[in-house]
C-alpha positions in Angstrom: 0.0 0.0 0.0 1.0 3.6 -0.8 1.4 6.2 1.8 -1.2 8.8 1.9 -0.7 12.4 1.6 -2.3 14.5 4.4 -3.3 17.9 2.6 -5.1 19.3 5.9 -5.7 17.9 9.5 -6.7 19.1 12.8 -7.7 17.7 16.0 -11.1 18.5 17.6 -11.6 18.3 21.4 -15.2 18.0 21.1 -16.4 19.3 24.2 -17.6 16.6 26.6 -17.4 14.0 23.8 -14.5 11.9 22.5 -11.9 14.1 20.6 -11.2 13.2 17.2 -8.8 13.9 14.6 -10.3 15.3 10.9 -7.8 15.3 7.9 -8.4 15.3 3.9 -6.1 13.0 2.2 -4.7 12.1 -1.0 -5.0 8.3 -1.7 -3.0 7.3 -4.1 -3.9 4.0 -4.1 -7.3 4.3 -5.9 -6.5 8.4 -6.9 -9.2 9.8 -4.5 -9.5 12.2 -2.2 -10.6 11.6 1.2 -12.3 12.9 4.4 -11.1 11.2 7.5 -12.5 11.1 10.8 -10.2 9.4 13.4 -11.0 8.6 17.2 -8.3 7.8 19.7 -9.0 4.5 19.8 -7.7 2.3 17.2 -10.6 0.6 15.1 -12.9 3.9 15.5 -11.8 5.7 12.1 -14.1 6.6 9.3 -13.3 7.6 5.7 -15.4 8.8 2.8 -14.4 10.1 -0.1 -14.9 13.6 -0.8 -15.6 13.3 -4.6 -18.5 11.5 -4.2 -19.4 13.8 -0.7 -19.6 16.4 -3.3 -20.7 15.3 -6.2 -23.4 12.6 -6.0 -24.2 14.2 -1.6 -24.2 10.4 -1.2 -23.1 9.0 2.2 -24.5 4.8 1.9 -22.1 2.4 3.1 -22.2 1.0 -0.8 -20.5 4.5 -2.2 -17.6 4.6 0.5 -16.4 1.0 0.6 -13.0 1.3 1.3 -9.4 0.4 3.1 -10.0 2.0 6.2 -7.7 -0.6 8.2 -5.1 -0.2 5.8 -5.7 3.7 6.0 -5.6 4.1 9.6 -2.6 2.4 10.1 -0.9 4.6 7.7 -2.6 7.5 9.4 -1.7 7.1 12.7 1.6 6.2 11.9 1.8 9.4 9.7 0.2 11.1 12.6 2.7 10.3 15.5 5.1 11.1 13.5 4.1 14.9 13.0 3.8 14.8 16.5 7.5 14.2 17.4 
């Protein structure tokens, strides 16, 4: 698997709620771009892809079937490693 490219990320305390971590990626594994949504907790991540956010405003599970395992592994790694 290709690394991703992290074009913008932030981390969100979410008030009383479990803080998450946002980021839009560039996936160059299937050449989409991608909205991420990562909890602290591994195995809490979601990931849809922005293209079809935007152009079809469809959010089913069929239109966002992805790698998210693979993803999140990269992420996080990617992530701790910003934060160093």
């Amino acid at each position: 698997m290709l690394e991703p490219v992290i074009l913008a990320i932030d981390t969100h305390a979410n008030g009383t709620a479990a803080s998450f971590t946002a980021s839009i990626i560039d996936d160059p594994n299937d050449g989409e771009t991608k909205l991420v949504v990562m909890f602290e907790q591994e195995g809490h991540i979601a990931v849809f892809s922005l293209d079809r956010l935007i152009e079809e405003e469809d959010i089913s599970r069929n239109s966002h079937l992805n790698n998210a395992d693979k993803l999140e592994e990269a992420l996080r790694s990617l992530i701790a490693s910003r934060s160093k």
